[in-house]
N, C-alpha and C positions, 0 to 999 in steps of 0.2 A: 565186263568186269563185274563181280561181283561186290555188296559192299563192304564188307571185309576184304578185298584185293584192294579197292579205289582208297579206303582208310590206312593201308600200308602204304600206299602208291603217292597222298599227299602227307603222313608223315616223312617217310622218306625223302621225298622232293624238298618241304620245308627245312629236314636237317643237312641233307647235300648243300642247301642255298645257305645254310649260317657256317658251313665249313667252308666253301668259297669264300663267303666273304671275307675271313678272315684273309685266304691266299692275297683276295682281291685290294683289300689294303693296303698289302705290301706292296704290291707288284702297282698300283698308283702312287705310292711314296716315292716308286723310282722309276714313272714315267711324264712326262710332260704333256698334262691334258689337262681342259678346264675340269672343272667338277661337274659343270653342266652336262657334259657328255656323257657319261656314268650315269647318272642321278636321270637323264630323260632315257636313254636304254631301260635301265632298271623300271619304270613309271610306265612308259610303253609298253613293256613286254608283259610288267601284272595287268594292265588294263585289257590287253587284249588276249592274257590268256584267261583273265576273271569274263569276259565276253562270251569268250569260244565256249569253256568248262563250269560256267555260274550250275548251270542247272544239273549237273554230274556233282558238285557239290553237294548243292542244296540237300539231293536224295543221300547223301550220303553221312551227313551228320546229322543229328535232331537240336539243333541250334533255331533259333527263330529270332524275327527283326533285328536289332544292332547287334544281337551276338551273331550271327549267322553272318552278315556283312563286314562288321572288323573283323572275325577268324576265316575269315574266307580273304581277305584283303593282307593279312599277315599272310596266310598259304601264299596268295599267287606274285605278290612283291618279294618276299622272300626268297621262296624257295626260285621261280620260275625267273623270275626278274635278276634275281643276285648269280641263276645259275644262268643266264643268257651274257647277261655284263661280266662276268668272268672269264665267259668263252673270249669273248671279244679282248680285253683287255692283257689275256694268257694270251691268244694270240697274237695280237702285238707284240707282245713282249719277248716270244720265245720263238718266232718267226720274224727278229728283228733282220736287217741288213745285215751282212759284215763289217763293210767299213769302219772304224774306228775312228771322231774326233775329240783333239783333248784339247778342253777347254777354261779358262780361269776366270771367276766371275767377286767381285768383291761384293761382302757380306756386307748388306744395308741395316740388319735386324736380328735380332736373339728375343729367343721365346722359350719355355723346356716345356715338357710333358710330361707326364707320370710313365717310369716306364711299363711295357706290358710283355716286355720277351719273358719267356718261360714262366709266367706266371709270378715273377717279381712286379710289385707294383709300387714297391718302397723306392727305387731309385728314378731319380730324377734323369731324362735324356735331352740333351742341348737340342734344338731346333733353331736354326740360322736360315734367315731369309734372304735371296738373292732377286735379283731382276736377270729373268731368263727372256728373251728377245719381246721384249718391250710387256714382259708379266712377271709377275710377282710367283714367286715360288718357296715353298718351304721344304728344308731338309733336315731331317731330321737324324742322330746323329748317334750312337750308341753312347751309353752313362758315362763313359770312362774318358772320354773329352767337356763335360760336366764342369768339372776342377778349373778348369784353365779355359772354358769357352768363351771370357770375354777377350783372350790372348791373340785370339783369332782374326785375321782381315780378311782373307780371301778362303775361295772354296774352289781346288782345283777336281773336276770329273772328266770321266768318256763318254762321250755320247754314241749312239747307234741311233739309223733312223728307221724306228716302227714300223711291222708292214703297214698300219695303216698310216704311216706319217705322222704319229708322236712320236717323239724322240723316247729314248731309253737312257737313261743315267745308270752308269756303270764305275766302279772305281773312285768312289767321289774320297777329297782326301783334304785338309785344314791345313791350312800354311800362315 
């Protein structure tokens, strides 16, 4: 590859990797996984692809000491890490099981968030904490349950179980 290919090749990778992540937010919002899992894929995947491709880098930008090592550590966690942890986690989630269970869990906890759907950031989204089989979980909850989210006791969803064995939250609904 030439260096003009490899500098398309790791822009490109880096903005794939922040357009997953966004998917990859969602699609954790409505799985049952620690964070820990995510967070070591992603950390794994830039370490060893900063390993394999350090020196295909190197020649390829004229960066030198800490510039050279943070924009190289942003490329390969980024792009390669957030696009490996996306595979995994789309996977799970869209190669779930069929089965269907539906389940009701009472709300321990309220929190909001700022919301971020479509670029609104003015409205505020309810987030209610649950204990899902022996952990703490948050759901978070579209603006419009806002008004009345302290009304709320319980949190009924469907689960599906993950090909990898996280569960998939489906359906979720405030009673």
């Amino acid at each position: 590859m030439t260096k003009k290919q490899r500098k398309i090749f790791y822009t490109l990778i880096f903005f794939i990797g922040i357009i997953l992540m966004y998917f990859q937010i969602e699609i954790y919002r409505n799985t049952f996984i620690n964070w820990k899992i995510p967070a070591s894929i992603i950390t794994i995947v830039g370490i060893l692809s900063f390993l394999a491709d350090f020196k295909n880098y190197k020649r390829t930008y004229e960066y030198s000491g800490f510039e050279l090592y943070l924009y190289s550590w942003m490329h390969y966690i980024i792009g390669f890490g957030f696009i490996a942890c996306s595979i995994f986690m789309l996977t799970n989630f869209y190669f779930a099981g069929k089965e269907v269970k539906t389940e009701n869990y009472e709300i321990i906890g309220r929190t909001t968030i700022r919301g971020t759907t479509k670029g609104r950031t003015d409205k505020e989204q309810p987030v209610f904490i649950i204990v899902y089989k022996g952990k703490s979980k948050e759901l978070v909850f579209k603006n419009e349950y806002f008004e009345k989210m302290n009304l709320y006791k319980n949190v009924e969803f469907e689960t599906r179980n993950g090909l990898f064995g996280f569960d998939i939250l489906e359906n979720k609904k405030l009673n």
